[in-house]
ZAGU-314997 format. One line per 5 residues: number of its first residue (from 1); for each residue y, z, x of C-alpha. Coordinates in pm, 1 decimal. Each point is the difference from the previous one (the first is absolute). Layout:
<nodes>
NUM = Y/Z/X | ...
</nodes>
This chain:
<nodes>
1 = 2817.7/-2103.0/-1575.9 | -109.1/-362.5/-47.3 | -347.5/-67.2/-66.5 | -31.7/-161.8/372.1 | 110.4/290.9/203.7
6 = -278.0/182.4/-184.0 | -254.9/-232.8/84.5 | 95.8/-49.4/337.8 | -42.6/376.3/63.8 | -283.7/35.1/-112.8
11 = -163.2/-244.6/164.9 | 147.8/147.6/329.0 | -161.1/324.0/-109.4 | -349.8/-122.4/-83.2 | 55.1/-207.4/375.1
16 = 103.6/315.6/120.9 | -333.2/185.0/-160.2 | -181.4/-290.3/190.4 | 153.8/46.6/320.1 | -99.4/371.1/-8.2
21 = -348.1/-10.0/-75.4 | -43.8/-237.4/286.5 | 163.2/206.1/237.4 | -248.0/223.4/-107.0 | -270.1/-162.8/63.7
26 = 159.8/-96.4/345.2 | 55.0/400.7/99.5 | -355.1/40.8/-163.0 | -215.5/-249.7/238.9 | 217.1/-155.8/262.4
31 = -87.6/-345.9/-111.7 | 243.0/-314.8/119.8 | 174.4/-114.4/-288.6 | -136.9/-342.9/-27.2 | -367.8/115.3/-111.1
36 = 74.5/66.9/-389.9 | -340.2/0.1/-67.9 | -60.0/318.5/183.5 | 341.3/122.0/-132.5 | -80.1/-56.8/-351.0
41 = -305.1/145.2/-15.7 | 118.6/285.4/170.6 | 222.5/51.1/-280.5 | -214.0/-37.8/-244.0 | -206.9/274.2/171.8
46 = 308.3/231.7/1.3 | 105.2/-104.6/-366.4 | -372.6/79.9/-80.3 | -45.8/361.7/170.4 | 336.7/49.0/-170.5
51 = -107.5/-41.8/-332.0 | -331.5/158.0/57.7 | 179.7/344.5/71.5 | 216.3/-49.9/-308.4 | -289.8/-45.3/-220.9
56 = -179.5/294.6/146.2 | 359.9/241.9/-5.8 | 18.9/-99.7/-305.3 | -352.3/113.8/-129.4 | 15.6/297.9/167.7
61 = 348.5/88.5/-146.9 | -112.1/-118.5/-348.0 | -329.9/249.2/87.2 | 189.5/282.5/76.6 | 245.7/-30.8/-274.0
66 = -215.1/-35.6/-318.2 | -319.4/178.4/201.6 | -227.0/-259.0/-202.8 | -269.9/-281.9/191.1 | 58.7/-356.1/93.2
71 = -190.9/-209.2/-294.6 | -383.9/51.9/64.8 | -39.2/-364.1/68.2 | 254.0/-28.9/317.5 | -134.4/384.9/100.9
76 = -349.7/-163.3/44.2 | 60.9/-289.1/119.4 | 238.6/70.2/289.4 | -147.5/259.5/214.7 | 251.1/-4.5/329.0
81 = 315.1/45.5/-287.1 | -190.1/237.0/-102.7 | -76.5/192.5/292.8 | 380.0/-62.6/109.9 | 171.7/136.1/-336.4
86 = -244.4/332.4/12.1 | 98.0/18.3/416.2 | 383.5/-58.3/-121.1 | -39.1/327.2/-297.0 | -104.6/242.6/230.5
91 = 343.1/-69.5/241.8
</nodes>
């Protein structure tokens, strides 16, 4: 496959990618699609929540597995993780 064709998909996939995630937003707030403003920062909400809950799986998961703490410094500092990762043990 010539060098090209590669790069030409793949920038149909990443447009693709693009093309999804606003459709998402669309489905997630019934907005018109001229006001990307609204759109993007609705994405960046949802991108946002999204990584949130991956952080705070993956704490939990890392928690469970090796049964130690989070460092003392992020434990005291961040009271709602905190409160969420002990909530998340007991399920």
């Amino acid at each position: 496959m010539k060098t090209e064709t590669v790069i030409k998909k793949t920038k149909s996939k990443i447009n693709q990618r693009k093309i999804n995630i606003k459709r998402l937003a669309h489905d997630y707030a019934d907005i018109p699609t001229k006001d990307t403003a609204k759109e993007n920062s609705i994405i960046k909400g949802l991108k946002a929540e999204k990584k949130k809950k991956n952080e705070l799986e993956h704490l939990v998961k890392r928690m469970k597995n090796r049964k130690k703490t989070m460092p003392n410094m992020i434990w005291k500092r961040n009271k709602s993780l905190r409160e969420n990762i002990l909530a998340n043990l007991d399920k």
